[in-house]
C-alpha positions in Angstrom: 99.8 87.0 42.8 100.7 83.5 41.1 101.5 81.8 44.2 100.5 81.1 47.2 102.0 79.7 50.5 98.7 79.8 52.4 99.6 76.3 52.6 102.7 76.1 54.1 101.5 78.6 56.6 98.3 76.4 57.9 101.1 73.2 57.5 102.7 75.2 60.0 100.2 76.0 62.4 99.0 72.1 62.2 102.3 71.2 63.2 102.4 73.5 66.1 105.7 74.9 64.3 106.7 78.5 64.2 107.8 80.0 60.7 111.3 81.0 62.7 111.8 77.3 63.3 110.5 75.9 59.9 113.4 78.6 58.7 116.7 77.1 60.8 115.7 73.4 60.5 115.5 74.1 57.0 118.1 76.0 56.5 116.4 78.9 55.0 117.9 82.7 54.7 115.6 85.4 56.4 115.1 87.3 52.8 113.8 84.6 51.6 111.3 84.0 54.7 110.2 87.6 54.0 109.6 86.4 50.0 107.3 83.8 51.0 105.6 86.4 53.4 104.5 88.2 50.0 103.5 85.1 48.1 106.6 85.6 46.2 108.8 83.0 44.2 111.4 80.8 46.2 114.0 78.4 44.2 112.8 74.6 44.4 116.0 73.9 46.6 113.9 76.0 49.3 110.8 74.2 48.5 112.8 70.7 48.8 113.7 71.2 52.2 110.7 72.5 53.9 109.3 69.7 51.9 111.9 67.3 53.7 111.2 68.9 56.7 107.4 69.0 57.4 107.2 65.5 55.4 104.8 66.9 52.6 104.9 67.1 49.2 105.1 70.7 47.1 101.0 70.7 46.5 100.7 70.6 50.2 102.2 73.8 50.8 102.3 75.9 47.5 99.3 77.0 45.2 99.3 78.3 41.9 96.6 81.3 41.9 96.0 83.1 38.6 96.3 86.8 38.5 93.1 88.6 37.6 94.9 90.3 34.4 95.7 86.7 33.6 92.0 86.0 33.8 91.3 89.3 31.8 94.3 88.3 29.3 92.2 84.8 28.4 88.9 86.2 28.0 90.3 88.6 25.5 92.2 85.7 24.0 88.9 83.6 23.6 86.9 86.2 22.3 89.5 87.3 19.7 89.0 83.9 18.0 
């Protein structure tokens, strides 16, 4: 997992704001919802509006979290040199 939304959900929850209501004020399609669910990617248009909607900026509801093999891949890397 690269990315988080852990974020975006406490945003949510700090807002007093359901994750059905974040999706029709912004405009966003259920799939996508459900790709968010599993830390998954979402186009920066999505990102923009929920943005736009909660009044935030994108480091205030997405994380970057490196993979463990990513972690294992740069050891190797640094050791190799």
């Amino acid at each position: 997992m690269a990315i988080s939304y852990n974020k975006l959900w406490k945003q949510l929850i700090d807002k007093k704001m359901s994750p059905a209501e974040l999706r029709k004020k912004a405009d966003i399609a259920p799939n996508t919802m459900t790709r968010m669910r599993k830390d998954q990617e979402v186009t920066i248009q999505v990102l923009e509006r929920i943005c736009k909607i909660l009044d935030t900026d994108f480091g205030d509801i997405i994380e970057y979290v490196p993979d463990k093999s990513d972690e294992n891949d740069m050891y190797v890397d640094i050791l190799k040199r």
